[in-house]
C-alpha positions in Angstrom: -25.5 -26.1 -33.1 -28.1 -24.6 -30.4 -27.1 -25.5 -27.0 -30.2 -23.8 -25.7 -28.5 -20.9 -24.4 -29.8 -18.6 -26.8 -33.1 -19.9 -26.7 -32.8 -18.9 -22.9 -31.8 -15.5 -23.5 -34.8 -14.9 -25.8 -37.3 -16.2 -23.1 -36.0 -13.9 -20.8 -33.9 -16.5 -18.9 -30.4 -14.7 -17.9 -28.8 -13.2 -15.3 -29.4 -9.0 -14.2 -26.6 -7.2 -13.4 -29.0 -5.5 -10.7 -29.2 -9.0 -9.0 -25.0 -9.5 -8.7 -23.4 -6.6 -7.4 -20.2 -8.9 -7.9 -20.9 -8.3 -11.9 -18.0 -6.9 -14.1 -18.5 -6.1 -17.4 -14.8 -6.3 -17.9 -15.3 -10.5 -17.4 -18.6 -10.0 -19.4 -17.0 -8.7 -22.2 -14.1 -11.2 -22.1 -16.4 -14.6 -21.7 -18.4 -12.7 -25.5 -14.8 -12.3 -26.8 -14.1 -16.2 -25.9 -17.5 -17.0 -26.9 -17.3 -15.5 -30.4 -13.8 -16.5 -31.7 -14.9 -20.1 -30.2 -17.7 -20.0 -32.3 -15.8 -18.0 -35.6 -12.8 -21.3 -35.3 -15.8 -23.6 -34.9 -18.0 -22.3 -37.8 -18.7 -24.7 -40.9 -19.9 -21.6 -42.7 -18.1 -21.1 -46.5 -17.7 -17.6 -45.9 -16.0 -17.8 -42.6 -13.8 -20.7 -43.7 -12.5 -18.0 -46.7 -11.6 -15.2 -44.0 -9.7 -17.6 -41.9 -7.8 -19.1 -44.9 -6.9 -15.4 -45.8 -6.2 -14.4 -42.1 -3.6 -17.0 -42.0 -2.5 -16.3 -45.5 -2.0 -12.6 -44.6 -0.2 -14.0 -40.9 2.5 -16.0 -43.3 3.2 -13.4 -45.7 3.8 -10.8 -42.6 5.9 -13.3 -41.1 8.4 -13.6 -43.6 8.4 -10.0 -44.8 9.6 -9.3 -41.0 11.8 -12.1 -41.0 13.4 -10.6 -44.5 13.0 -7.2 -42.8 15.3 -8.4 -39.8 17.8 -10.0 -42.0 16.9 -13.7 -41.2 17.0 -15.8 -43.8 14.9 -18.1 -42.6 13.5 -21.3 -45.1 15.2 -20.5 -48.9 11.8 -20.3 -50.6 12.9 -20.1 -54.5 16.3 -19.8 -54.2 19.1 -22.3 -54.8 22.0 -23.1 -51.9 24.1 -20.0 -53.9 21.1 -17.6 -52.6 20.2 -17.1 -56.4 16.7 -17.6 -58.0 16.2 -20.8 -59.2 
């Protein structure tokens, strides 16, 4: 989805840093960062659907190895009410 903005940029249509002396690059980095994982979360791509499927695979399994790691027990995934394998 094109919502011109890049079409802009290519016809030369954006704002100089020599014409705001209020620019920061710090706030010009953070609005690309916003922009970007906007756009990644947004994406329709196969590919990009994959690497977020694994990103939150990866964010669930480091989740419960810390929670094992810190002694909470947490859900019993595959064990009976005894605490043994089922």
């Amino acid at each position: 989805m094109d919502s011109g903005a890049y079409t802009a940029i290519l016809a030369g249509d954006y704002p100089r840093r020599a014409d705001d002396g209020t620019a920061s690059i710090r706030d010009e980095v953070g609005d690309a960062a916003r922009h970007y994982r906007r756009a990644f979360e947004e994406s329709q791509d196969p590919l990009v659907s994959l690497i977020r499927d694994l990103g939150g695979t990866v964010a669930g399994a480091r989740d419960w190895v810390t929670s094992r790691l810190a002694g909470n027990s947490g859900t019993d995934h595959g064990t009976n009410s005894g605490g043994n394998p089922e």
